[in-house]
Every structure is written in C-alpha cells, then in structure tokens.
MOPAC internal coordinates of N, CA, C and O (Angstrom, degrees):
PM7 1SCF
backbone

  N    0.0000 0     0.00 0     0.00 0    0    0    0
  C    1.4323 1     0.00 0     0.00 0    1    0    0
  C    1.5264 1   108.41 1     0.00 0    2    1    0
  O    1.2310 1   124.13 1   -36.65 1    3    2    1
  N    1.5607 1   109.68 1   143.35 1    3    2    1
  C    1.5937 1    91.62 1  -169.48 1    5    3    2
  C    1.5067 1    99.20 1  -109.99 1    6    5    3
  O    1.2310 1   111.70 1   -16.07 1    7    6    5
  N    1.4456 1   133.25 1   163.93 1    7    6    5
  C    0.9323 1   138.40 1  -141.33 1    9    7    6
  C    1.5677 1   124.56 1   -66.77 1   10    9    7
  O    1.2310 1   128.30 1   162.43 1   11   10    9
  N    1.5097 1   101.62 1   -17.57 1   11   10    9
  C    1.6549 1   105.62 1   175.27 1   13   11   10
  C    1.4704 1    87.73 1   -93.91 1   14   13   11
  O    1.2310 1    81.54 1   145.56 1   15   14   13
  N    1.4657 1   173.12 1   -34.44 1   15   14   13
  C    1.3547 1   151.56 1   137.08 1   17   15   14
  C    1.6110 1    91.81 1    14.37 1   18   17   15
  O    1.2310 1   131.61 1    95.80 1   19   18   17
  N    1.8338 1    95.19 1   -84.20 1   19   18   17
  C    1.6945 1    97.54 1  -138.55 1   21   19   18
  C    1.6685 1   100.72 1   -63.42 1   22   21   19
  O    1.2310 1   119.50 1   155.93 1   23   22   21
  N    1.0589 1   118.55 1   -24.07 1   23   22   21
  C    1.3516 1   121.87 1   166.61 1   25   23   22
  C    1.1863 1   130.09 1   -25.34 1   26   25   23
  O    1.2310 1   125.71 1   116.71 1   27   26   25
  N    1.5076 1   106.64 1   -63.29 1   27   26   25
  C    1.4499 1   142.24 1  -160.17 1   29   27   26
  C    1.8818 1    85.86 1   -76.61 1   30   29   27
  O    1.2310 1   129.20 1   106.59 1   31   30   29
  N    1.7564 1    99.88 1   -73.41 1   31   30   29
  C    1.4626 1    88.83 1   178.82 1   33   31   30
  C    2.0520 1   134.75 1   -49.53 1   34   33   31
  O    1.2310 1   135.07 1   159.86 1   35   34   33
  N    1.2739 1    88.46 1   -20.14 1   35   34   33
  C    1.8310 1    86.88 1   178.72 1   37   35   34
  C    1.5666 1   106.11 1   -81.56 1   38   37   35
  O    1.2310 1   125.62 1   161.17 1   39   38   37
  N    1.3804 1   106.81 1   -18.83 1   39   38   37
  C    1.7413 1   109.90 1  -176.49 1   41   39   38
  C    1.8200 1    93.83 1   -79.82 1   42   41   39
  O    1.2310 1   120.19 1   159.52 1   43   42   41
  N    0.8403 1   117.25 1   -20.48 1   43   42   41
  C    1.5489 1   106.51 1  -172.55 1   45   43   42
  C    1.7525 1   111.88 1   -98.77 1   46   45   43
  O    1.2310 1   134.67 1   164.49 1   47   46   45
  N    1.0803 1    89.22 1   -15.51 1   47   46   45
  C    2.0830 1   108.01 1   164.35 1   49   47   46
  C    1.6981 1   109.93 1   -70.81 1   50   49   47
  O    1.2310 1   126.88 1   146.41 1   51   50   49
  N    1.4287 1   104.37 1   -33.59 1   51   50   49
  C    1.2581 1   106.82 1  -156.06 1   53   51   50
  C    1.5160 1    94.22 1  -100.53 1   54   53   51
  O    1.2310 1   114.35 1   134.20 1   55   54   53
  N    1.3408 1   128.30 1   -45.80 1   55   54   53
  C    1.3245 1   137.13 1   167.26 1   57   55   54
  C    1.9311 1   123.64 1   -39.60 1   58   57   55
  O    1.2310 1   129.17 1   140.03 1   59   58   57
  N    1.4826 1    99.93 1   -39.97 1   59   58   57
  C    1.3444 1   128.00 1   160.14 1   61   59   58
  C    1.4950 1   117.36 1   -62.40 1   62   61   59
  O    1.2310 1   123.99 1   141.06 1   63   62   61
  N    1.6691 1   109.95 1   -38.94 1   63   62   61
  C    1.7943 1    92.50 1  -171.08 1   65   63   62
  C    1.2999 1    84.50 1   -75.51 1   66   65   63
  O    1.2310 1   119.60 1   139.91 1   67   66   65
  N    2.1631 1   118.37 1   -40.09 1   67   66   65
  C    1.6167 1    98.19 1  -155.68 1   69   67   66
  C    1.8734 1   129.26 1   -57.71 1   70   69   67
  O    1.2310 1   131.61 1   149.83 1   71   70   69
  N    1.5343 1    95.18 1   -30.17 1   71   70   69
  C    1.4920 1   101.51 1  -179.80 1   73   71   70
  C    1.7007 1   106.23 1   -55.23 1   74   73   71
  O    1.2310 1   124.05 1   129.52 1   75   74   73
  N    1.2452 1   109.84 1   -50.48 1   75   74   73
  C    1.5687 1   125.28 1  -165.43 1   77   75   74
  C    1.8356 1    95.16 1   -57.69 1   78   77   75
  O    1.2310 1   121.53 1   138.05 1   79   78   77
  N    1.3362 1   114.68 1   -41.95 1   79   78   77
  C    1.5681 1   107.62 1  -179.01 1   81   79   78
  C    1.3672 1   113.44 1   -55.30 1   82   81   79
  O    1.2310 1   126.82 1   123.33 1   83   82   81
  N    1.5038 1   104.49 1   -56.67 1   83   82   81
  C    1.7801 1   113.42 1  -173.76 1   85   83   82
  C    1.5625 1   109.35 1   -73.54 1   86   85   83
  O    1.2310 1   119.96 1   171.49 1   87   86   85
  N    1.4291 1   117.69 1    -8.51 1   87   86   85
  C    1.4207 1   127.63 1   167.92 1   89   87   86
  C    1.5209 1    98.29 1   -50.36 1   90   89   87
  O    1.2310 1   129.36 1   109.16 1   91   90   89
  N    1.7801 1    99.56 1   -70.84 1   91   90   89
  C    1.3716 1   114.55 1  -156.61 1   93   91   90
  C    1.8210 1   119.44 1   -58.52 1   94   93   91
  O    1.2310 1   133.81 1   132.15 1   95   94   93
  N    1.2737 1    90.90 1   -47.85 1   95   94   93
  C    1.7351 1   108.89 1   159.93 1   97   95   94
  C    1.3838 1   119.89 1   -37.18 1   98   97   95
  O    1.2310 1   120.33 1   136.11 1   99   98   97
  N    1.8951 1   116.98 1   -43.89 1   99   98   97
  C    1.6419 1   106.98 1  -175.28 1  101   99   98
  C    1.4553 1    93.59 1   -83.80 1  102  101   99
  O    1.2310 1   115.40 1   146.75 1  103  102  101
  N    1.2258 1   126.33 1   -33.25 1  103  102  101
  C    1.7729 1   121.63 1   171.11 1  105  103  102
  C    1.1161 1   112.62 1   -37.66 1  106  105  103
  O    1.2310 1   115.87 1   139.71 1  107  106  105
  N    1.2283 1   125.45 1   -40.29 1  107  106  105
  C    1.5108 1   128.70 1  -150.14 1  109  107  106
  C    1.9462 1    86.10 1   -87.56 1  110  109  107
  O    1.2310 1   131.34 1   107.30 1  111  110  109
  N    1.7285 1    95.72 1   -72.70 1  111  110  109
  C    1.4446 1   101.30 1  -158.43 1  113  111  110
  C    1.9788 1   103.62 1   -53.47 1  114  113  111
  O    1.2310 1   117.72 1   178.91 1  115  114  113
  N    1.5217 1   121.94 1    -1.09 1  115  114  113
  C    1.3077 1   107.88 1  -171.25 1  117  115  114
  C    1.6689 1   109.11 1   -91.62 1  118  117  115
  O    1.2310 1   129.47 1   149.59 1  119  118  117
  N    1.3961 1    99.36 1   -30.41 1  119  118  117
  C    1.7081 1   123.72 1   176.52 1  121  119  118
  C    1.6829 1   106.17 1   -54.71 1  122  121  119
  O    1.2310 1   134.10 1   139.31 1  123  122  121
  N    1.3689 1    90.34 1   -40.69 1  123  122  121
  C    1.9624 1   103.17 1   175.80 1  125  123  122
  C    1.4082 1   120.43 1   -74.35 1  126  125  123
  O    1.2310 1   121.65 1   145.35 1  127  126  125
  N    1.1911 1   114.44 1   -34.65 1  127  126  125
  C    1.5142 1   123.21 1  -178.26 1  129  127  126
  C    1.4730 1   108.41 1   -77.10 1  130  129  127
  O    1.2310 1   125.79 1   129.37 1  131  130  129
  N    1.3935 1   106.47 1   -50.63 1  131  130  129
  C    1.5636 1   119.66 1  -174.29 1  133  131  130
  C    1.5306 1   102.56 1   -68.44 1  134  133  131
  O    1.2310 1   114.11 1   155.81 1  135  134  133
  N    1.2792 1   128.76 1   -24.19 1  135  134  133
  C    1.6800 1   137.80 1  -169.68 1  137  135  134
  C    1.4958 1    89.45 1   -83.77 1  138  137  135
  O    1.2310 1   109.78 1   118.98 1  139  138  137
  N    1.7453 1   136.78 1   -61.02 1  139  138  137
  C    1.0451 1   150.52 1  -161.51 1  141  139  138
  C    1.3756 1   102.10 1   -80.61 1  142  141  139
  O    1.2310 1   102.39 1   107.06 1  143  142  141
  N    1.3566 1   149.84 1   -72.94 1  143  142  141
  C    1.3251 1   135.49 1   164.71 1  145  143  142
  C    1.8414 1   109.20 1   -29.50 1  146  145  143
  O    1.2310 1   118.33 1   128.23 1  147  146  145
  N    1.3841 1   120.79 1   -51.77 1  147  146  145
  C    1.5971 1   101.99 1  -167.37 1  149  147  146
  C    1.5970 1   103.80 1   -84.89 1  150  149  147
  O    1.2310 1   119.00 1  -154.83 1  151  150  149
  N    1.0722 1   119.52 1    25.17 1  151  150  149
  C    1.4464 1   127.56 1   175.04 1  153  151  150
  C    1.3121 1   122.71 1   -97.09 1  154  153  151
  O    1.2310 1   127.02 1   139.76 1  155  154  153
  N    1.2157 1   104.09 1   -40.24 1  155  154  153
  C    1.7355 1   153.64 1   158.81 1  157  155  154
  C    1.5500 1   101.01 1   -45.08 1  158  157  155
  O    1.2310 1   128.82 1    95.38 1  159  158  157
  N    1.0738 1   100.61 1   -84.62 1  159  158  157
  C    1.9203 1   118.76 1   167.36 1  161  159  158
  C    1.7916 1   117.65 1   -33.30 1  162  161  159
  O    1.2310 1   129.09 1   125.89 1  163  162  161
  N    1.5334 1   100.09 1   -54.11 1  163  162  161
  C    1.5017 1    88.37 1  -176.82 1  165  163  162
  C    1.8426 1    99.96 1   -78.57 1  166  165  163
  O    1.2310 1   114.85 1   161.67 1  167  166  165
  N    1.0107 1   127.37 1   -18.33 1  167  166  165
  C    1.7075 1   117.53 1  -154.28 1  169  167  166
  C    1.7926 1    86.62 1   -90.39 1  170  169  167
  O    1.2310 1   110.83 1   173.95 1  171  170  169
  N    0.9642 1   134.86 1    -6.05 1  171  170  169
  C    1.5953 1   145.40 1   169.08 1  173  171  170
  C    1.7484 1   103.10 1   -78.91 1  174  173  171
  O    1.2310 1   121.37 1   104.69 1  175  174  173
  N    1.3208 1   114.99 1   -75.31 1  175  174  173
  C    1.1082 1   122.09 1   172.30 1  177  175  174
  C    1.4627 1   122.31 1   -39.10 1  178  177  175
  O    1.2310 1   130.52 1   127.09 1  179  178  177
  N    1.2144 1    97.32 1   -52.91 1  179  178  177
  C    1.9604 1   105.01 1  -177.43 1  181  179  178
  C    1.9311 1    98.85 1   -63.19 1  182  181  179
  O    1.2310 1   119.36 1   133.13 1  183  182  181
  N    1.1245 1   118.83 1   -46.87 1  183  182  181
  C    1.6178 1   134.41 1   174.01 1  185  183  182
  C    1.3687 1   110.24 1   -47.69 1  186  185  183
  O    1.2310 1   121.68 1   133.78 1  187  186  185
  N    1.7336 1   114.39 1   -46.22 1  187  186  185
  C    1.5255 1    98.36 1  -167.40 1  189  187  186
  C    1.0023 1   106.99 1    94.48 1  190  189  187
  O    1.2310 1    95.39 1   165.33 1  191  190  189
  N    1.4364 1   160.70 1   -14.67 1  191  190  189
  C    1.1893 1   149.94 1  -160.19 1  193  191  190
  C    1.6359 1   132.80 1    54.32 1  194  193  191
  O    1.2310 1   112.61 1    -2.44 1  195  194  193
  N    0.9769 1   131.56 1   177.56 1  195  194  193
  C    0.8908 1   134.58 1  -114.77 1  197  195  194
  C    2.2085 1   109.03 1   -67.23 1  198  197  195
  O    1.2310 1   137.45 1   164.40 1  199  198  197
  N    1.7691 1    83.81 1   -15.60 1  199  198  197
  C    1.7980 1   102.14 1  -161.97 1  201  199  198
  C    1.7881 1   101.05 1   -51.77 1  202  201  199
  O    1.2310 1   132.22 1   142.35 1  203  202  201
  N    2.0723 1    94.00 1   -37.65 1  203  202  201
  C    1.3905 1    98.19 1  -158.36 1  205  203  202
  C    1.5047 1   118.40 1  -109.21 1  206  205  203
  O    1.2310 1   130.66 1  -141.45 1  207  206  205
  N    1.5918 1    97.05 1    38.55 1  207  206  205
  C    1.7014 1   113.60 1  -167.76 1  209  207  206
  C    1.4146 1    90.84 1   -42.87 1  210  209  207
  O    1.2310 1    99.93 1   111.08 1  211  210  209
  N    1.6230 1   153.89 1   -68.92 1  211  210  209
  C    1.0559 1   141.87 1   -90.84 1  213  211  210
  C    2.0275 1    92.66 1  -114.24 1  214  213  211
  O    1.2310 1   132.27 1   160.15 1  215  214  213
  N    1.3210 1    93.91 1   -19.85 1  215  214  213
  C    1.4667 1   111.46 1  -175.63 1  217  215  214
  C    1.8142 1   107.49 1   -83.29 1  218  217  215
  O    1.2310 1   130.30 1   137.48 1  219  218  217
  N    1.7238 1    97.74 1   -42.52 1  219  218  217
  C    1.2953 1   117.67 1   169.04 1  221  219  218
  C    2.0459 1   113.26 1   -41.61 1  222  221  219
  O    1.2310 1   131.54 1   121.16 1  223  222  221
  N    1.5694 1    95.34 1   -58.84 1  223  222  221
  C    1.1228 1    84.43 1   177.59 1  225  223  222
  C    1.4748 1   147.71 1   -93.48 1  226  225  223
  O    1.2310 1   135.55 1  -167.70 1  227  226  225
  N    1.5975 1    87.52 1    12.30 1  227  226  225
  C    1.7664 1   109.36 1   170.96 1  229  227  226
  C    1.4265 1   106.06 1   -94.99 1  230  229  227
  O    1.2310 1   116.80 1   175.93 1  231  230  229
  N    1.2111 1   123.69 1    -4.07 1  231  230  229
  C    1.4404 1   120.85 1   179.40 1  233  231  230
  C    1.6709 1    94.82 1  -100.38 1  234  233  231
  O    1.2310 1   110.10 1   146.34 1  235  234  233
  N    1.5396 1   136.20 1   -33.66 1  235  234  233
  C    1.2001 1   131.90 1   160.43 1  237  235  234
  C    1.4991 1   116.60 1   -54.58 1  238  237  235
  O    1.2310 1   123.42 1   152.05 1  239  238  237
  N    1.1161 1   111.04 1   -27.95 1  239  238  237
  C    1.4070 1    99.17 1  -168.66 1  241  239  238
  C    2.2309 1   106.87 1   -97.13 1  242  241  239
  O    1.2310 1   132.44 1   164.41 1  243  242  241
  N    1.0997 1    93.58 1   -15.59 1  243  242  241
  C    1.3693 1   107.12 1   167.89 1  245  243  242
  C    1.6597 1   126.59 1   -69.18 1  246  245  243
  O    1.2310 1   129.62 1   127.45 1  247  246  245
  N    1.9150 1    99.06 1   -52.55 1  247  246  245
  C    1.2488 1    93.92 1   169.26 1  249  247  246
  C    1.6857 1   121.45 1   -83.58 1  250  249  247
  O    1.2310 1   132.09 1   173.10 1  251  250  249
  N    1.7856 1    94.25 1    -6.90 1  251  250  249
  C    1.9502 1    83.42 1  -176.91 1  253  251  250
  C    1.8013 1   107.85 1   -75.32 1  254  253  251
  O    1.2310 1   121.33 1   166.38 1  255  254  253
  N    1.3046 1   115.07 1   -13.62 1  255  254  253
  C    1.2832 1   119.35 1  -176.19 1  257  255  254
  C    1.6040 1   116.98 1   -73.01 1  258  257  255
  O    1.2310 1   125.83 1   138.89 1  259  258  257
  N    1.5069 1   106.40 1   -41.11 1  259  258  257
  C    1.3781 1   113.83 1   152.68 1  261  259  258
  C    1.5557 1   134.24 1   -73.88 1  262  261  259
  O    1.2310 1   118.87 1   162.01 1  263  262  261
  N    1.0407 1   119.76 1   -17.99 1  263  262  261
  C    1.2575 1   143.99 1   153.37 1  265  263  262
  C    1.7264 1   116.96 1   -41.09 1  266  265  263
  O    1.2310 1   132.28 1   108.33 1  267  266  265
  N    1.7077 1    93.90 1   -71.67 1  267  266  265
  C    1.5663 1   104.35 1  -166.73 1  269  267  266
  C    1.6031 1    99.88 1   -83.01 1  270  269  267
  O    1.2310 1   124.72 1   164.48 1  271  270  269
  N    1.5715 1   108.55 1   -15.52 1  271  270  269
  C    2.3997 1    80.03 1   166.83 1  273  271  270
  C    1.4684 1   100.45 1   -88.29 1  274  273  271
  O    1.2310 1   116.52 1   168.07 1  275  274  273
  N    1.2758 1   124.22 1   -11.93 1  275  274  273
  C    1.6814 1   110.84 1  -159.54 1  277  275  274
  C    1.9963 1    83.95 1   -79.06 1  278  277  275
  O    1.2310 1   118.72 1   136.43 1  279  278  277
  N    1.4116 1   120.04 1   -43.57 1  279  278  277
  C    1.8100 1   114.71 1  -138.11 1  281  279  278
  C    1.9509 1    93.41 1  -137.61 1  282  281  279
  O    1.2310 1   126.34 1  -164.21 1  283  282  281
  N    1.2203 1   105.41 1    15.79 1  283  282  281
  C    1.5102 1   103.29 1   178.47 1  285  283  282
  C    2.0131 1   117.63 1    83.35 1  286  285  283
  O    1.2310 1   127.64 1    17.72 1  287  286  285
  N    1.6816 1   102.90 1  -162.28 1  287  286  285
  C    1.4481 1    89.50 1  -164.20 1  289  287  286
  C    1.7790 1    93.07 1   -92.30 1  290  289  287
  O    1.2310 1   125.40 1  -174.93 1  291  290  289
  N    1.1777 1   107.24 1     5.07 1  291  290  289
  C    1.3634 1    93.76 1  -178.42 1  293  291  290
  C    1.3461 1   123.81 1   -65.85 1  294  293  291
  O    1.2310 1   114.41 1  -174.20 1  295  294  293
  N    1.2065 1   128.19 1     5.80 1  295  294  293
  C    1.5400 1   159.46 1   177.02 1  297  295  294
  C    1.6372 1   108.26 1  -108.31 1  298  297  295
  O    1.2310 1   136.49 1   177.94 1  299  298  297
  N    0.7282 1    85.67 1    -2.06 1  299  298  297
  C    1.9955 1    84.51 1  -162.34 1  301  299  298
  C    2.0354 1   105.39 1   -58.24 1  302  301  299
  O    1.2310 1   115.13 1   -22.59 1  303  302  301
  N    1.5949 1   126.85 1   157.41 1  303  302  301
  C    1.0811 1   125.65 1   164.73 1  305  303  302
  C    1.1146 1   107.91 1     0.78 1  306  305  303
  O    1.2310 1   120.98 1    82.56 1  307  306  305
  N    1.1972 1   115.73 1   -97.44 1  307  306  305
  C    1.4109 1   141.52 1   163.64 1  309  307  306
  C    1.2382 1   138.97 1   -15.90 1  310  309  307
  O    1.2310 1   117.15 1   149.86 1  311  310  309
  N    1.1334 1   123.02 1   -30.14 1  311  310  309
  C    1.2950 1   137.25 1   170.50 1  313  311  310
  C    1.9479 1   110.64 1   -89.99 1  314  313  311
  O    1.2310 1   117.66 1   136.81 1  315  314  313
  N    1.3568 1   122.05 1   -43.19 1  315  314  313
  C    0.9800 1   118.27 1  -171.91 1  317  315  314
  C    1.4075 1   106.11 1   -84.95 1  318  317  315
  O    1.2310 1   112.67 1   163.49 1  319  318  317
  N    1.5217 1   131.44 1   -16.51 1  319  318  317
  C    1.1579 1   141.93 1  -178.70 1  321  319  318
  C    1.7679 1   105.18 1   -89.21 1  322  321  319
  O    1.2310 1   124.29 1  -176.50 1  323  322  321
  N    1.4392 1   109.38 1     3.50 1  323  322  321
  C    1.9464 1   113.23 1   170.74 1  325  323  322
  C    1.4380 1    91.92 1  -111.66 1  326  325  323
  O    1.2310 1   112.74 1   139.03 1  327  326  325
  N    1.0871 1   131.31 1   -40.97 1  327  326  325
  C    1.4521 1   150.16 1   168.34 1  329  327  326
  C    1.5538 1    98.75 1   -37.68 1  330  329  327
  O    1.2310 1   110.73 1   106.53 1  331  330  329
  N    1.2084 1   135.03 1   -73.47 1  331  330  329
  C    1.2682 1   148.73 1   179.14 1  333  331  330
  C    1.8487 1   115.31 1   -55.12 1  334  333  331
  O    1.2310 1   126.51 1   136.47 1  335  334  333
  N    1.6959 1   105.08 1   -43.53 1  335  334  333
  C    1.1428 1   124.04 1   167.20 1  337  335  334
  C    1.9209 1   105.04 1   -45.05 1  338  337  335
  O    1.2310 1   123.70 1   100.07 1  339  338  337
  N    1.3688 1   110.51 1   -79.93 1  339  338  337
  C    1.2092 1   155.43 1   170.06 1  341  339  338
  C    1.7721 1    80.85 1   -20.12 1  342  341  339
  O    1.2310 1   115.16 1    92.44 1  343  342  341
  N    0.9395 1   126.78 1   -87.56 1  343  342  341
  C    1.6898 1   130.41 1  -173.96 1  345  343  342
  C    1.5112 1   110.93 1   -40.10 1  346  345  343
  O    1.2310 1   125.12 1   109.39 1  347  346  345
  N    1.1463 1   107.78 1   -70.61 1  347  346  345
  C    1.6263 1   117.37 1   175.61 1  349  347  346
  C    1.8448 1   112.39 1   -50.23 1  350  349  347
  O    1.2310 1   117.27 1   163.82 1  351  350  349
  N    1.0264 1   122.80 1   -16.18 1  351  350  349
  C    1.5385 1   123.72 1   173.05 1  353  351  350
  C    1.3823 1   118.60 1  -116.13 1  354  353  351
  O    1.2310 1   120.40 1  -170.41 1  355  354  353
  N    1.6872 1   116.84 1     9.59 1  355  354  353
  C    1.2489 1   135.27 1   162.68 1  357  355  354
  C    1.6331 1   115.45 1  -132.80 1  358  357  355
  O    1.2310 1   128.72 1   -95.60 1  359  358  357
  N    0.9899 1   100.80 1    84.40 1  359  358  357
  C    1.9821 1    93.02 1  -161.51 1  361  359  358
  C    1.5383 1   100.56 1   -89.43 1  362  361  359
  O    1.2310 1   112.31 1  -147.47 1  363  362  361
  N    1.6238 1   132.11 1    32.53 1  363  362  361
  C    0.4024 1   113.17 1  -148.04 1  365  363  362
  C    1.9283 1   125.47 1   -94.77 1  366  365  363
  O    1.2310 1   105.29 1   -42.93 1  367  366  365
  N    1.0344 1   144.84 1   137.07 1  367  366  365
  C    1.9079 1   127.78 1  -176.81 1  369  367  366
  C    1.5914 1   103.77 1   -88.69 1  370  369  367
  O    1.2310 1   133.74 1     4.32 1  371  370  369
  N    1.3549 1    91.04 1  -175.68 1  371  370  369
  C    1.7157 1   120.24 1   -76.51 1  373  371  370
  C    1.1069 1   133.77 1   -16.29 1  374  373  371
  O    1.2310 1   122.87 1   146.09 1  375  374  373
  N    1.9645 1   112.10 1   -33.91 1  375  374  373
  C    1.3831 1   124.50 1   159.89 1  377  375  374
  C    0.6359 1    86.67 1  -166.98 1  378  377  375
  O    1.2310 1   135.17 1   -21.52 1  379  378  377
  N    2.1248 1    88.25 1   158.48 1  379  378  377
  C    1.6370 1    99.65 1  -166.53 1  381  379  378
  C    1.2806 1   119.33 1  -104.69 1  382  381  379
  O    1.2310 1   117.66 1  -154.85 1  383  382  381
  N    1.3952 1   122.06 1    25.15 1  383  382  381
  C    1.1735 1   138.30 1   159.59 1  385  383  382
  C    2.0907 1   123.62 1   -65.11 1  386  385  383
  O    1.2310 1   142.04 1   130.80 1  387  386  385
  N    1.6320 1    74.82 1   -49.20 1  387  386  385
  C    1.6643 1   103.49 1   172.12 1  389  387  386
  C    1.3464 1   116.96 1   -64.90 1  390  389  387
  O    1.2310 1   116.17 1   148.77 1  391  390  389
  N    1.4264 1   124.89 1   -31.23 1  391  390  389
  C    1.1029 1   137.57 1   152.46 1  393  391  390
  C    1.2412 1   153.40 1   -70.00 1  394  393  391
  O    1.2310 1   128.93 1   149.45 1  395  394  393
  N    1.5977 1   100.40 1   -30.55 1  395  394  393
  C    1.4146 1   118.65 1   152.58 1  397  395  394
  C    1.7488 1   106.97 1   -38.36 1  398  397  395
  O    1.2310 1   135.06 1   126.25 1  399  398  397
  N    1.6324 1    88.47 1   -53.75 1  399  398  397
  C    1.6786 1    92.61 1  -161.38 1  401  399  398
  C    1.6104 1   110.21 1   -61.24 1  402  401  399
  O    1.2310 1   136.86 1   147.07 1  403  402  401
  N    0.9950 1    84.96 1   -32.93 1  403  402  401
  C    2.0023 1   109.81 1   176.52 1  405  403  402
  C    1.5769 1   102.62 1   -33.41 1  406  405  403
  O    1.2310 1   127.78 1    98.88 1  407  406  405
  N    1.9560 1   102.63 1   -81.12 1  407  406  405
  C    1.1438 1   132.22 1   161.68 1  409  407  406
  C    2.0737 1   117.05 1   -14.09 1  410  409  407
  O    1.2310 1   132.55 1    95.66 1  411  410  409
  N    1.2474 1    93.36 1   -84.34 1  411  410  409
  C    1.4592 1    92.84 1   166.02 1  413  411  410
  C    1.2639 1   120.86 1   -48.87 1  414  413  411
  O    1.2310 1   110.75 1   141.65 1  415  414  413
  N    0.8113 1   135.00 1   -38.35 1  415  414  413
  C    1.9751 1   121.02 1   175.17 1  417  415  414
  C    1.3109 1   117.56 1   -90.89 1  418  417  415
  O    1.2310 1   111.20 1   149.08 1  419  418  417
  N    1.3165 1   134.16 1   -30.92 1  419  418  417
  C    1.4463 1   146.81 1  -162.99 1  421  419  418
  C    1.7114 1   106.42 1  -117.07 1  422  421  419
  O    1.2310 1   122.20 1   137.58 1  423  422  421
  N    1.2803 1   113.39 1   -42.42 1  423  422  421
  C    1.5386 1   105.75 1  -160.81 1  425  423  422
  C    0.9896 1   120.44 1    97.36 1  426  425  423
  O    1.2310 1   103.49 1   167.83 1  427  426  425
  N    1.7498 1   147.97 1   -12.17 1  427  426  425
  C    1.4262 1   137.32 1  -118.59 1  429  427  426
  C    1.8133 1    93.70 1  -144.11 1  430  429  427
  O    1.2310 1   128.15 1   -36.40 1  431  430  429
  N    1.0982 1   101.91 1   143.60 1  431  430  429
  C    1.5963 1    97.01 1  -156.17 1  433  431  430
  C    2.0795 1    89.38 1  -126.54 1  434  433  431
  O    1.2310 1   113.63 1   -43.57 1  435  434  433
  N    1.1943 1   129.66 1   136.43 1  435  434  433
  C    1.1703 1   136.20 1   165.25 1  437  435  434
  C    1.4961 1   113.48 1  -105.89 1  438  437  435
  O    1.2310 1   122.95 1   -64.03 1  439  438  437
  N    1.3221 1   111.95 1   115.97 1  439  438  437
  C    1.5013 1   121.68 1  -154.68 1  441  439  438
  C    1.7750 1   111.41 1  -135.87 1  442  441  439
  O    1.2310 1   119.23 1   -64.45 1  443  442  441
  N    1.3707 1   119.08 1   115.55 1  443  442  441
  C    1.0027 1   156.77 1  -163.79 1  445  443  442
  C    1.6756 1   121.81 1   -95.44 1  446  445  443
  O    1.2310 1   116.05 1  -139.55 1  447  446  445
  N    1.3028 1   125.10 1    40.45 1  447  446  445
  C    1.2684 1   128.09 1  -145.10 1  449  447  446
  C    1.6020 1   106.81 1   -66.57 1  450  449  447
  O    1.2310 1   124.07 1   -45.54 1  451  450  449
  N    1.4232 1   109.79 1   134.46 1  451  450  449
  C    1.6041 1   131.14 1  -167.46 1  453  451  450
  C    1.1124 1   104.14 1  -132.41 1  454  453  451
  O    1.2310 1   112.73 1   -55.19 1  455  454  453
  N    1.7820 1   131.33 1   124.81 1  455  454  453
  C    1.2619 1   139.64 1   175.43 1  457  455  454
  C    1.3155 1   125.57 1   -80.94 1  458  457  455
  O    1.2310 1   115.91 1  -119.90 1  459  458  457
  N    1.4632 1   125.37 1    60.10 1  459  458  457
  C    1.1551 1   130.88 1  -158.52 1  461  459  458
  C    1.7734 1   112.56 1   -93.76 1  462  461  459
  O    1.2310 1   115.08 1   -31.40 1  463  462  461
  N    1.6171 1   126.93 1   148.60 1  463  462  461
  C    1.0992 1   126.08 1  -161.50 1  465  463  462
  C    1.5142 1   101.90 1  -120.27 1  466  465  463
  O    1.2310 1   120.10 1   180.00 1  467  466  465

C-alpha cells in the first residue's frame, strides 16, 4: 500500500472513533433529558396540576430535601422545580427525545397539554 493508502485508511479509523464519541455523548445527553423530562412529568402528576401549585411546591421542596442527602445537590429545590419547569414547556409523548427526532424529519409534534404554574 503506498503511503497516501495508509493515510486515507488511518483517517477513516480516526473518523470512526470521532463519530462513535459524539455517538456516545447524544446517548448520554438523551438518557438525561428523557430521565429529566419524566421527572418533570411525575412531580406534575404527584401535584395535580396547576389548581394545587402551592401544595405542588411543598411537596418539591420536601422531596428535593430527601433527594439532595440521598443523590447530592443535583436534586436540590431548584433543580427539580426546572425539572418540572422543563416538562410543562415540553409536553411532549411518549418522549421528547423520541420526538425531537420525530420533529427533525417530519415536523409533527405530539402534545399532551399540562396546566403547570
């Protein structure tokens, strides 16, 4: 093989790990979105919507307290209350990850309307 061959072939080794990296990366960030949207979903559900915002957010602030000693602050008030945000401004089924993808090829959005405050 003469030397632009092996060239060509190490660029296509290297082209291969890079896709496989940014592969692994949307895996990761979709597992997170889809984990964080249905997190979103149940803290709505457990709330009731929108009648019992005020109850909604004493039950957020109850479980983020148990939350953030069991799994850190990444649970904290705050986080599950963007989490909850995050749902109510993506209403989207089955997930909205799945839909994104939907979105990009089709256009067509499946929408789940939730009265969130």
């Amino acid at each position: 093989m003469k030397e632009q061959g092996y060239y060509i072939e190490i660029e296509n080794y290297i082209k291969r790990n890079e896709i496989n990296k940014k592969r692994r990366v949307l895996e990761e960030n979709y597992d997170a979105l889809n984990n964080y949207w249905n997190i979103g979903r149940l803290l709505v559900e457990a709330q009731g919507g929108q009648e019992k915002a005020k109850y909604g957010d004493e039950l957020i602030k109850k479980w983020s307290f148990e939350y953030s000693k069991r799994y850190g602050n990444k649970y904290s008030y705050r986080s599950l209350y963007k989490m909850r945000q995050f749902f109510c401004l993506f209403p989207i089924l089955p997930t909205l990850s799945a839909n994104i993808v939907l979105v990009a090829h089709s256009g067509s959005f499946i929408y789940k309307r939730w009265e969130c405050s």
